[in-house]
C-alpha positions in Angstrom: 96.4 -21.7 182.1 94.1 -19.5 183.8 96.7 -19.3 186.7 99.5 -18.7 184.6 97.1 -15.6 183.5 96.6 -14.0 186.7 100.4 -15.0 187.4 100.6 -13.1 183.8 98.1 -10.0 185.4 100.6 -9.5 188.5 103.4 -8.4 185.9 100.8 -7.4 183.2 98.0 -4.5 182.7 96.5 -1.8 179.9 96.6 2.1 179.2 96.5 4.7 177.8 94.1 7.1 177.0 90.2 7.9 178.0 87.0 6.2 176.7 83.6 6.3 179.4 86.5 7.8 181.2 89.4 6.4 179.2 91.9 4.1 178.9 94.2 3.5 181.6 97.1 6.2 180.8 100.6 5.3 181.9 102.1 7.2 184.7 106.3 7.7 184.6 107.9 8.6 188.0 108.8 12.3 188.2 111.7 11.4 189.9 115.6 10.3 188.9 116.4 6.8 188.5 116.3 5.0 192.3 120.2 4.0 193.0 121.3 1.2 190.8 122.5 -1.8 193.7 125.4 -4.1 192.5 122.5 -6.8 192.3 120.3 -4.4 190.2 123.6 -4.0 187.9 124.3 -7.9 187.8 120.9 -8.3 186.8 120.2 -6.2 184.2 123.7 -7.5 182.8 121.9 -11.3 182.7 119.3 -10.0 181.2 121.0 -7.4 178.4 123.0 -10.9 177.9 120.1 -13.1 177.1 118.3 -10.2 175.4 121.5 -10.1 173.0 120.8 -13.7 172.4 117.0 -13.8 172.3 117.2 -11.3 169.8 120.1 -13.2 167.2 118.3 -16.3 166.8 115.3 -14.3 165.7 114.4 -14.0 162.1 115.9 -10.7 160.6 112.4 -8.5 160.1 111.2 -8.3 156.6 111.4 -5.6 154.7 108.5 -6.4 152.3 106.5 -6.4 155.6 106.2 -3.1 156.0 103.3 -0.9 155.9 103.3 2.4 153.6 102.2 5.2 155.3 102.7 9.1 155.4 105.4 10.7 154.6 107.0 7.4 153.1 108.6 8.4 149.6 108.6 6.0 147.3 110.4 4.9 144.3 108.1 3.7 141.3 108.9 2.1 137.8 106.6 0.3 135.3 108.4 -1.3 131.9 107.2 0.1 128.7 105.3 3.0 130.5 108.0 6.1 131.0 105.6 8.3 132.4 105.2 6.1 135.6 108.9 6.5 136.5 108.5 8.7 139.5 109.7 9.5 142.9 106.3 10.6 144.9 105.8 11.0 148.6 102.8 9.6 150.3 100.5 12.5 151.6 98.8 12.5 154.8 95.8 11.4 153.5 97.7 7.9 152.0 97.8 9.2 148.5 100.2 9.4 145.6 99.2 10.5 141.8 100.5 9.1 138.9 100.7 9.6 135.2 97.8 7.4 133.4 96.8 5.8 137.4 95.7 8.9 138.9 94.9 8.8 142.2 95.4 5.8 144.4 95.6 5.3 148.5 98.6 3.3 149.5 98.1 3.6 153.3 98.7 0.4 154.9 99.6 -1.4 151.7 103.2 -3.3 151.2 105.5 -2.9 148.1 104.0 -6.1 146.7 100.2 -4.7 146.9 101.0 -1.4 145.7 102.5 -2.9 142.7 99.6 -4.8 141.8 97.5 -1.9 141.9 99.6 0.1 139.8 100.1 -2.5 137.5 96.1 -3.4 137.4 95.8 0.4 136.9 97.5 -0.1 133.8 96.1 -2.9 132.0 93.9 -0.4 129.7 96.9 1.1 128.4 99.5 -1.5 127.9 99.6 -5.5 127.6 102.0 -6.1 129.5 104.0 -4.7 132.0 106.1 -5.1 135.1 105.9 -2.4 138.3 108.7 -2.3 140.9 107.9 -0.1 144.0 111.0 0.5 146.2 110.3 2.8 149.7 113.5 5.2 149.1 112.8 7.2 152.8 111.0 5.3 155.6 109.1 7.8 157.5 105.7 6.5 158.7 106.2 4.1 161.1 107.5 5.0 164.5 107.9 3.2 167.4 108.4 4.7 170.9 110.6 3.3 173.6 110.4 5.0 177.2 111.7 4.2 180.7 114.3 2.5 182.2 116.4 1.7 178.7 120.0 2.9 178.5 118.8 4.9 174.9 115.0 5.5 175.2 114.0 7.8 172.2 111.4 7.6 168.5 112.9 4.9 166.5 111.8 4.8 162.7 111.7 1.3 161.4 111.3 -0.4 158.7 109.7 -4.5 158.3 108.0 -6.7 161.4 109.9 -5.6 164.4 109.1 -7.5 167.8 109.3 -6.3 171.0 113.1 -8.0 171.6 113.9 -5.9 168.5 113.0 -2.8 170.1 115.0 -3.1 173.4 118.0 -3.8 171.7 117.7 -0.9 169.4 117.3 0.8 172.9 120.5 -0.3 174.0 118.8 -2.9 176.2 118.0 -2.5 180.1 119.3 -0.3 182.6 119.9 -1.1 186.0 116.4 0.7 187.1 114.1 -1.7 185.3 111.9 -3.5 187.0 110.7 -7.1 186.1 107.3 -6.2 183.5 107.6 -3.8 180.5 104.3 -3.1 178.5 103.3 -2.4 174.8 100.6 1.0 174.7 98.8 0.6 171.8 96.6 3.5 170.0 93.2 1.7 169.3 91.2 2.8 166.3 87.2 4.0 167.8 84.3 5.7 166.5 84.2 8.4 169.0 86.3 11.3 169.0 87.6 10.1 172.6 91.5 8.3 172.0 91.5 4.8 173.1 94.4 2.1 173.4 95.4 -1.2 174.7 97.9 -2.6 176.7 100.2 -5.7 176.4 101.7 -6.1 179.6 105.1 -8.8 179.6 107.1 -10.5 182.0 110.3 -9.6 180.8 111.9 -12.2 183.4 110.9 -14.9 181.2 110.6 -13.6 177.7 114.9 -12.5 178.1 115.9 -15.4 180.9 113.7 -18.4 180.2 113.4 -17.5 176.8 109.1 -17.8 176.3 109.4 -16.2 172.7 105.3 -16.4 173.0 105.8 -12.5 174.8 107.7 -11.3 171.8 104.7 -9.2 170.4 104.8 -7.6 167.4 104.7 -3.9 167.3 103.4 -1.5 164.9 103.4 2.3 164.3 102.4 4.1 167.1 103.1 1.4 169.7 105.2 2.7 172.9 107.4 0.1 174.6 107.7 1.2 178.1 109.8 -0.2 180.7 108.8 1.0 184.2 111.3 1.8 186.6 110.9 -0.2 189.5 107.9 -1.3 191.3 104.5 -1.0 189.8 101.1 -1.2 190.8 97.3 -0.8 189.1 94.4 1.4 189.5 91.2 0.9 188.1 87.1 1.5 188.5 85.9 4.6 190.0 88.6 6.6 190.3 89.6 9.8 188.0 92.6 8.6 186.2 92.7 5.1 186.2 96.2 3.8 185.3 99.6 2.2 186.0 101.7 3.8 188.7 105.4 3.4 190.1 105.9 3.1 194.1 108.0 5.7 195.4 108.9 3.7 198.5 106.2 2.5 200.6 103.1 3.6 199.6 99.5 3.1 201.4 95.9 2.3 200.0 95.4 6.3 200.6 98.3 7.5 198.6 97.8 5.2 195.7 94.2 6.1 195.2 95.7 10.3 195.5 98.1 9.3 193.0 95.0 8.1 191.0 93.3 11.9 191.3 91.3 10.8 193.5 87.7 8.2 193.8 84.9 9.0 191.5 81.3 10.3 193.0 79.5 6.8 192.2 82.4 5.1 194.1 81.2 2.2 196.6 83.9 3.2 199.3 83.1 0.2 201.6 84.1 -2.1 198.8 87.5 -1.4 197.6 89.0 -4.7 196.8 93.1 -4.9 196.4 94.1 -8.3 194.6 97.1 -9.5 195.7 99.5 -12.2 194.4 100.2 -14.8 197.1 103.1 -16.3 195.2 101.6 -19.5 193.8 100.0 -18.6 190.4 96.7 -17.1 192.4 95.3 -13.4 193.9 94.3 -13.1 197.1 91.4 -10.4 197.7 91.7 -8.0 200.5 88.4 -6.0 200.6 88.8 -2.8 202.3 86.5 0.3 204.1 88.1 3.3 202.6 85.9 5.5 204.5 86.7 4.2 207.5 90.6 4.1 206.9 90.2 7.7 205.4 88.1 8.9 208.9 91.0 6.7 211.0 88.9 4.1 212.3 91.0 1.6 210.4 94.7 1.5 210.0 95.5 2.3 206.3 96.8 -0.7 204.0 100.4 -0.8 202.2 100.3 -1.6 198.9 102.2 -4.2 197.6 104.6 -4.4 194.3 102.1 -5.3 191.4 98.7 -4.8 194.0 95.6 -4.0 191.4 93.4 -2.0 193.2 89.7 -1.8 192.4 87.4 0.7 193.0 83.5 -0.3 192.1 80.6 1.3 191.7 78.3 2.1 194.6 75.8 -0.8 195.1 77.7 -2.9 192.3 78.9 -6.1 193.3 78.4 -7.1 190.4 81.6 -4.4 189.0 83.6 -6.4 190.7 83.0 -10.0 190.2 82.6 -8.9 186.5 85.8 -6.3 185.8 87.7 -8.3 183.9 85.0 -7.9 181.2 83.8 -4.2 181.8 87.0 -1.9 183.2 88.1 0.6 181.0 90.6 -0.5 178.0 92.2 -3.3 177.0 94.4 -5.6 178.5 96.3 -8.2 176.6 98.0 -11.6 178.7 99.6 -14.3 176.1 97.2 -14.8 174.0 94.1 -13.2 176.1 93.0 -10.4 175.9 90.4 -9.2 178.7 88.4 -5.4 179.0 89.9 -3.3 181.4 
């Protein structure tokens, strides 16, 4: 299991945002599309094809599942009380006002909840009584998908939607994707700083071997994004830890610019780069950044899904312990780790 997690980590990682630094945020190329190969086209044809499939032998989402929110207007009746028979939107505080209920906050309630609480509101006035809640405009929950999807845009959905959902109501994958999408996820803190996780996929087999154990829920204010091409990680004492596309070949230096650059408690003698080594497993190549910064060392290519670590100076210990103290949160299956 644990292998099948780092296997998970080489096509997984977290987000977006900054918290003691932040969250990793997610980096999107600057540049066009790279040019779609004939394999590239064949492949995202297999996968739009079992995507297509993966998705019809889901469960159609349920509309009583969904979460009230801003902006949501809502139809209301009670029987045998008149003056409840209103069309109200929900304000963006969570609120609506009623006749005889007054004020009550809906936010993150279904149909079925809000009804009760209407109803409960009105036990003092009459015996008996049924409510009926209907959501007439769907406006609070909105789900982002970004990257290499042939119709990337805000969609506004209504009920449980999955991740499978979303790229098909993206139009499924374009010929630049690469083999990992992830799910940024806006994470509720104390602090005024914005935090978030990440769910990172295998989109290989969640579409072609069909492990419906990746199809994550999503939830207002989740972005889907599918990265175009190659990615690799940054994390630990840099300034903007994160998730960033190769643009060709690309070198220890350059992916460590790209990350704005080391922090000033960095330990530069101890960058490690974990590598996959194709059997489940990360091999660890520990490198002098100084010394390849100065040109006493050739530099080192990184290599498609490389994490690159960066620890604090004098810190072993940030290293053998990252999984539980880097920045964020990074989901795999099932596990979730700090990141």
């Amino acid at each position: 299991m644990h292998r099948r997690i780092l296997k998970l980590f080489a096509t997984c990682l977290v987000l977006l945002a900054s918290a003691c630094g932040g969250s990793a945020p997610v980096k999107e190329p600057a540049a066009a599309d790279p040019a779609a190969t004939l394999e590239n086209r064949r492949k995202a044809e297999r996968m739009n094809e079992a995507l297509m499939m993966g998705a019809a032998s889901q469960q159609p989402p349920l509309e009583n599942a969904y979460l009230i929110g801003p902006d949501d207007v809502l139809e209301i009746e009670a029987y045998n009380v008149e003056e409840c028979k209103k069309t109200v939107r929900v304000n963006s505080h969570g609120d609506i006002a009623l006749p005889l209920v007054g004020i009550i906050n809906v936010k993150g309630l279904t149909t079925a909840e809000v009804e009760a609480l209407i109803a409960k509101k009105l036990d003092r006035y009459v015996e008996e009584t049924v409510v009926t809640v209907f959501v007439k405009e769907y406006k609070s929950q909105r789900i982002s998908v970004i990257g290499a999807v042939k119709n990337p845009q805000v969609f506004a959905v209504t009920g449980q939607r999955y991740l499978l959902d979303m790229l098909m109501m993206s139009g499924g994958l374009d010929a630049g994707a690469g083999n990992i999408c992830y799910i940024v996820r806006p994470v509720l803190a104390t602090t005024s700083s914005n935090r978030s996780e990440t769910i990172v996929v295998d989109l290989d087999e969640l579409i072609l071997q069909g492990n419906l154990s990746l199809n994550f829920p999503v939830f207002a204010g989740d972005i889907v994004n599918v990265p175009r091409g190659a990615i690799f990680f940054v994390d630990g004492e840099v300034r903007t830890p994160g998730v960033y596309t190769m643009k060709g070949k690309t070198s220890l230096i350059q992916a460590l610019t790209m990350a704005q650059g080391i922090g000033e408690n960095a330990s530069l003698d101890e960058v490690r780069i974990l590598r996959d080594n194709g059997k489940g497993e990360r091999d660890t190549i520990t490198a002098d950044y100084e010394e390849i910064r100065n040109g006493e060392k050739p530099d080192i290519m990184i290599a498609e899904n490389d994490i690159v670590i960066v620890p604090k100076s004098g810190a072993k210990a940030f290293f053998n312990g990252f999984v539980r103290t880097l920045r964020g949160a990074v989901s795999f299956g099932g596990a979730s780790v700090g990141f």
